[in-house]
N, CA and C atoms as an extended XYZ file, in Angstrom:
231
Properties=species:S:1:pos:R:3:atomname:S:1:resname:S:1:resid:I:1 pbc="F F F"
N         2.369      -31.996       15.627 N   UNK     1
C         1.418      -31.524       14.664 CA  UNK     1
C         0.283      -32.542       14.558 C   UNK     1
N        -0.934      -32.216       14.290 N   UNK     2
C        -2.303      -32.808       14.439 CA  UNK     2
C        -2.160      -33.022       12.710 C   UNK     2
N        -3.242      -34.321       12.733 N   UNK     3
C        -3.051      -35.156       11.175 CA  UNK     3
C        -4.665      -34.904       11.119 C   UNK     3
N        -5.229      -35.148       10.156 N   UNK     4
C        -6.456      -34.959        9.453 CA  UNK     4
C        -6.843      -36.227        8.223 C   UNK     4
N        -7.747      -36.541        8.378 N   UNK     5
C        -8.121      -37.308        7.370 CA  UNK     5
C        -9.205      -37.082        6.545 C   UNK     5
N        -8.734      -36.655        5.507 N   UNK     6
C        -9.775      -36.391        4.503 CA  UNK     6
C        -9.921      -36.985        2.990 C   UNK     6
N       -11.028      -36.265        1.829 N   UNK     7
C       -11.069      -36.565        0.839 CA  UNK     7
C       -11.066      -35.835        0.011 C   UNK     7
N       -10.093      -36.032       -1.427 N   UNK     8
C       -10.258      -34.797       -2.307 CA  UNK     8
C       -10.301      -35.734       -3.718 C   UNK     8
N       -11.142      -34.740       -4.730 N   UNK     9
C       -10.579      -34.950       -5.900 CA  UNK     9
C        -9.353      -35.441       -6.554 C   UNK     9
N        -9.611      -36.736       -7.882 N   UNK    10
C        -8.516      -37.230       -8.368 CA  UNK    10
C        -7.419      -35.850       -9.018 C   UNK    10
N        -7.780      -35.171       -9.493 N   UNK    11
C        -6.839      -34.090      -10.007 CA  UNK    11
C        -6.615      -33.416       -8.762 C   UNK    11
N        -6.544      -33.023       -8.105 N   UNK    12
C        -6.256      -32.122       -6.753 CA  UNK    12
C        -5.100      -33.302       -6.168 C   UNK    12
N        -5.163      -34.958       -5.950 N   UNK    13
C        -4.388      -35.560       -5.423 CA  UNK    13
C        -3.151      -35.433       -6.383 C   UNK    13
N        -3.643      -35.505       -8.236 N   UNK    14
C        -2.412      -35.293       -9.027 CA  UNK    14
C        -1.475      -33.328       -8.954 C   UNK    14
N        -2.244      -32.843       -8.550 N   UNK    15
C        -1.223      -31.768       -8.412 CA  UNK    15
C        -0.611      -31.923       -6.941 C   UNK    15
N        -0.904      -32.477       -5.869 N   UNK    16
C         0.118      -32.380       -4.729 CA  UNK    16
C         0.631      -33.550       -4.854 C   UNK    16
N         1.030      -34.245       -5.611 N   UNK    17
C         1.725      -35.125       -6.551 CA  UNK    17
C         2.789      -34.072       -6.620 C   UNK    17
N         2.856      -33.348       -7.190 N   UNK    18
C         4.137      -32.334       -7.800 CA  UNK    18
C         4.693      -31.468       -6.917 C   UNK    18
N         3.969      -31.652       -5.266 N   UNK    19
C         4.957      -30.386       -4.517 CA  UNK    19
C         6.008      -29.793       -4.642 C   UNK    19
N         6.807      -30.993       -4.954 N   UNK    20
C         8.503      -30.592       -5.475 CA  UNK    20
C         8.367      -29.368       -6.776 C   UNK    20
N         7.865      -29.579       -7.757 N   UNK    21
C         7.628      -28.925       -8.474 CA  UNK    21
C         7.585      -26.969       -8.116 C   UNK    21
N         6.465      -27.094       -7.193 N   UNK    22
C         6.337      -25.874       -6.594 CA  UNK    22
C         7.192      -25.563       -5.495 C   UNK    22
N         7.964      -26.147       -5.211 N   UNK    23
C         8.585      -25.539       -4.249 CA  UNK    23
C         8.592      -25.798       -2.660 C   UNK    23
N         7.736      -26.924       -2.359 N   UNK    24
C         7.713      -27.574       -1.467 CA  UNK    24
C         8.158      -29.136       -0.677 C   UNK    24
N         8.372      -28.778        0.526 N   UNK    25
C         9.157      -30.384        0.784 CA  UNK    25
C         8.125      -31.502        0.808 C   UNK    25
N         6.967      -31.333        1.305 N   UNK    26
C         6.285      -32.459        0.868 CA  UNK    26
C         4.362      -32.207        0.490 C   UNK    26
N         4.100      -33.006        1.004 N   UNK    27
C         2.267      -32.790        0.594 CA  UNK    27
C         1.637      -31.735        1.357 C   UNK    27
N         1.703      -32.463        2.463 N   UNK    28
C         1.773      -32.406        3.677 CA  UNK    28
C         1.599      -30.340        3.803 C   UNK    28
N         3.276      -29.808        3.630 N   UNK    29
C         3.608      -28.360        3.647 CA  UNK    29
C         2.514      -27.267        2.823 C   UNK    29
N         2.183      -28.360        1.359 N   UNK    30
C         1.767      -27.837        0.675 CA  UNK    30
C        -0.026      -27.601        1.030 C   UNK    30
N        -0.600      -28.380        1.574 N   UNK    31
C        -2.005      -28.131        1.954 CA  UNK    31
C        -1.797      -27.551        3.380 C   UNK    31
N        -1.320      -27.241        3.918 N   UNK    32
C        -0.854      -26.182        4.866 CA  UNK    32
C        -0.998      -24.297        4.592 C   UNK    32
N         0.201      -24.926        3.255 N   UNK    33
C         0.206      -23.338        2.939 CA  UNK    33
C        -1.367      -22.935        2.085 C   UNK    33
N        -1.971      -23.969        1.283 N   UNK    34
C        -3.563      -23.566        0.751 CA  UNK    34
C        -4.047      -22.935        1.900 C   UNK    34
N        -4.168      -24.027        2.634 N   UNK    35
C        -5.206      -23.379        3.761 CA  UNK    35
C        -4.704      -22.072        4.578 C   UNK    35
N        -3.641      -21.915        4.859 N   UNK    36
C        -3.339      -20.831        5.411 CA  UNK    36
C        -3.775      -19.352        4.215 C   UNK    36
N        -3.394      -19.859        3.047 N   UNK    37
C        -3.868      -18.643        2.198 CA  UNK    37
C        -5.751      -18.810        1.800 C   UNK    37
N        -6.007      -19.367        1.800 N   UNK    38
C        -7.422      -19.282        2.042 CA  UNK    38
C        -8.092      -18.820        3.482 C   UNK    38
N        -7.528      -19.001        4.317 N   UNK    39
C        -7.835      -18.512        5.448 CA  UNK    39
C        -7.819      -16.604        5.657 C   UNK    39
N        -6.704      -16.894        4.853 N   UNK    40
C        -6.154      -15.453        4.764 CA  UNK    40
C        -7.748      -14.474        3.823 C   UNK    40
N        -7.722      -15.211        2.317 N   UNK    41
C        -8.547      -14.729        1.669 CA  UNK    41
C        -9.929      -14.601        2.422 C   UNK    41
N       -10.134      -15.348        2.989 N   UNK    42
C       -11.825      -15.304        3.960 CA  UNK    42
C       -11.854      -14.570        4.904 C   UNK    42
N       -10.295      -13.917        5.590 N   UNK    43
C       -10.408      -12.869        6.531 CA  UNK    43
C       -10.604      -11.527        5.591 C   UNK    43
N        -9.838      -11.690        4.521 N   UNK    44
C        -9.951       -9.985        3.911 CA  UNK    44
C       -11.377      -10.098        3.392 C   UNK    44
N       -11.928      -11.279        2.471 N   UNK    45
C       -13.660      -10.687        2.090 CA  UNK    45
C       -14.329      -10.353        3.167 C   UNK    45
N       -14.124      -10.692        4.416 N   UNK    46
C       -15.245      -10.326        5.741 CA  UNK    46
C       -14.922       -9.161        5.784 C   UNK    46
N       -13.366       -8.383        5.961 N   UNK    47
C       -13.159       -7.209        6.420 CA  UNK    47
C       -13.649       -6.388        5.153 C   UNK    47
N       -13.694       -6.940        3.802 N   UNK    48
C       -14.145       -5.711        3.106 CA  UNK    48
C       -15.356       -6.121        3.219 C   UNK    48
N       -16.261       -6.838        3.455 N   UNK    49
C       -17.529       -7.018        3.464 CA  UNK    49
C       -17.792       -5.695        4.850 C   UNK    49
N       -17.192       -5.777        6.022 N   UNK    50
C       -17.345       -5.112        7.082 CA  UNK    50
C       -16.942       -3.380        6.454 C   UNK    50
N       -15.945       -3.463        5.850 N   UNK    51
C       -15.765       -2.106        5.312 CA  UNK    51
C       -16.891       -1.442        4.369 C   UNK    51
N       -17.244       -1.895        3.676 N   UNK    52
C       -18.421       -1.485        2.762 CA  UNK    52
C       -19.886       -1.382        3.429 C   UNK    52
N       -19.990       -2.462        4.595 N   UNK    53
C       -20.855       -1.753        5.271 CA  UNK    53
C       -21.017       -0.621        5.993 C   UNK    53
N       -19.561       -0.359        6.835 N   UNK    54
C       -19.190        1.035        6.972 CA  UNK    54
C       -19.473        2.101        6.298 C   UNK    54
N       -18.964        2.076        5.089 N   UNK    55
C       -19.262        2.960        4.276 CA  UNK    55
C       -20.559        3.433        3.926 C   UNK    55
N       -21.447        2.422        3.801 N   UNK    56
C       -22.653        2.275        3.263 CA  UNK    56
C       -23.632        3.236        4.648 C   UNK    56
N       -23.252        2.650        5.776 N   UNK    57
C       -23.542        3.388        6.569 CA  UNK    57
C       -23.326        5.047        6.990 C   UNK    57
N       -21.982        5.180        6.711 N   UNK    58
C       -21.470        6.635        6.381 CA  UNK    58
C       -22.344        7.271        5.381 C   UNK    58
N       -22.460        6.887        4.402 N   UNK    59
C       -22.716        7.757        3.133 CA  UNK    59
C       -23.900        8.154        3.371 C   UNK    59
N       -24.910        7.290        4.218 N   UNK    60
C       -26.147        7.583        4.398 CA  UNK    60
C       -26.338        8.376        5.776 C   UNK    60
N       -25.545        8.858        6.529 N   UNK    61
C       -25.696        9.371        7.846 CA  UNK    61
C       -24.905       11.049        7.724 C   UNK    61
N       -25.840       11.958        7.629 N   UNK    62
C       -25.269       13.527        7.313 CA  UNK    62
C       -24.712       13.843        8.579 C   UNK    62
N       -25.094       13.531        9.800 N   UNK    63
C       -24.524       14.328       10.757 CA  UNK    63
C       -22.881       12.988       11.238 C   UNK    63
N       -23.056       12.047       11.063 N   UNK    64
C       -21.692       11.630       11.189 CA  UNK    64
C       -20.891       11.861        9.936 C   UNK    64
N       -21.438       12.605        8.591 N   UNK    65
C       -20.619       12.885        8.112 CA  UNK    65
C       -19.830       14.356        8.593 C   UNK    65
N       -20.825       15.310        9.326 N   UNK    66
C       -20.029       16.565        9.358 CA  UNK    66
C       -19.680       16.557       11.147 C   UNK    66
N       -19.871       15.178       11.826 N   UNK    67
C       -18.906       14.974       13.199 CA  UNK    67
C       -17.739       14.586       12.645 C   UNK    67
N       -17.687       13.508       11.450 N   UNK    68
C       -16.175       13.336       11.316 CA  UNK    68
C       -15.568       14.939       10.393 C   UNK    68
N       -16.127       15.444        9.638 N   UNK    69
C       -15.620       16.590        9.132 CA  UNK    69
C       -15.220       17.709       10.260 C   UNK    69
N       -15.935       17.607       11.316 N   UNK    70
C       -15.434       18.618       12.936 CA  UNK    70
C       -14.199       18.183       13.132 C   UNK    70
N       -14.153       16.880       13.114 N   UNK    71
C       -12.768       16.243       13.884 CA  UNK    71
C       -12.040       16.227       13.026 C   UNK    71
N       -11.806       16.157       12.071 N   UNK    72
C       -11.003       16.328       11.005 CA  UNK    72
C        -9.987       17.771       11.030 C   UNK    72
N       -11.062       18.851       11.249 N   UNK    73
C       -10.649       20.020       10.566 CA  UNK    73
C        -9.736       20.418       11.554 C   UNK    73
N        -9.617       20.075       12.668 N   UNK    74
C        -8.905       20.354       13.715 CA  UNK    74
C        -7.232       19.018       13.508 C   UNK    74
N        -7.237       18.821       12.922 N   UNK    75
C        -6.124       17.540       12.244 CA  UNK    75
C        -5.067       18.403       11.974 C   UNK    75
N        -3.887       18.143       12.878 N   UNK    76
C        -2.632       18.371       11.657 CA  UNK    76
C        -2.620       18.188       11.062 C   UNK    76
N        -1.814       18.925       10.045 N   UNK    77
C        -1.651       18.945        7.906 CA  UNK    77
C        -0.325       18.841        7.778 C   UNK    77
């Protein structure tokens, strides 16, 4: 595993102070799992950022609304 050297805030060093607390074996695990869930959170705002542009695009386009309504109607129910 690759090490990193960085800098954080005095209160941010006192809560991974407490890993044990939460449920973790050490510091270390615990800024792991942040970043993995922040990573996470920055993939879903892009995809709804990407979704709403979709949409935005849909709502404004009449004939891809009644190409997807063609393809639709032909859909098993």
């Amino acid at each position: 595993m690759h090490q990193a050297k960085f800098s954080i805030e005095e209160s941010q060093i006192s809560f991974l102070n407490h890993f044990k607390k939460y449920g973790f074996k050490d510091k270390s695990s615990m800024v792991r799992k942040a970043l993995e869930r922040l990573k996470e959170e920055l993939e879903f705002r892009s995809l709804k950022k990407s979704a709403e542009l979709y949409a935005e695009v849909y709502e404004g386009d009449n004939e891809l609304k009644e190409l997807t309504e063609t393809a639709i109607s032909d859909w098993p129910k």
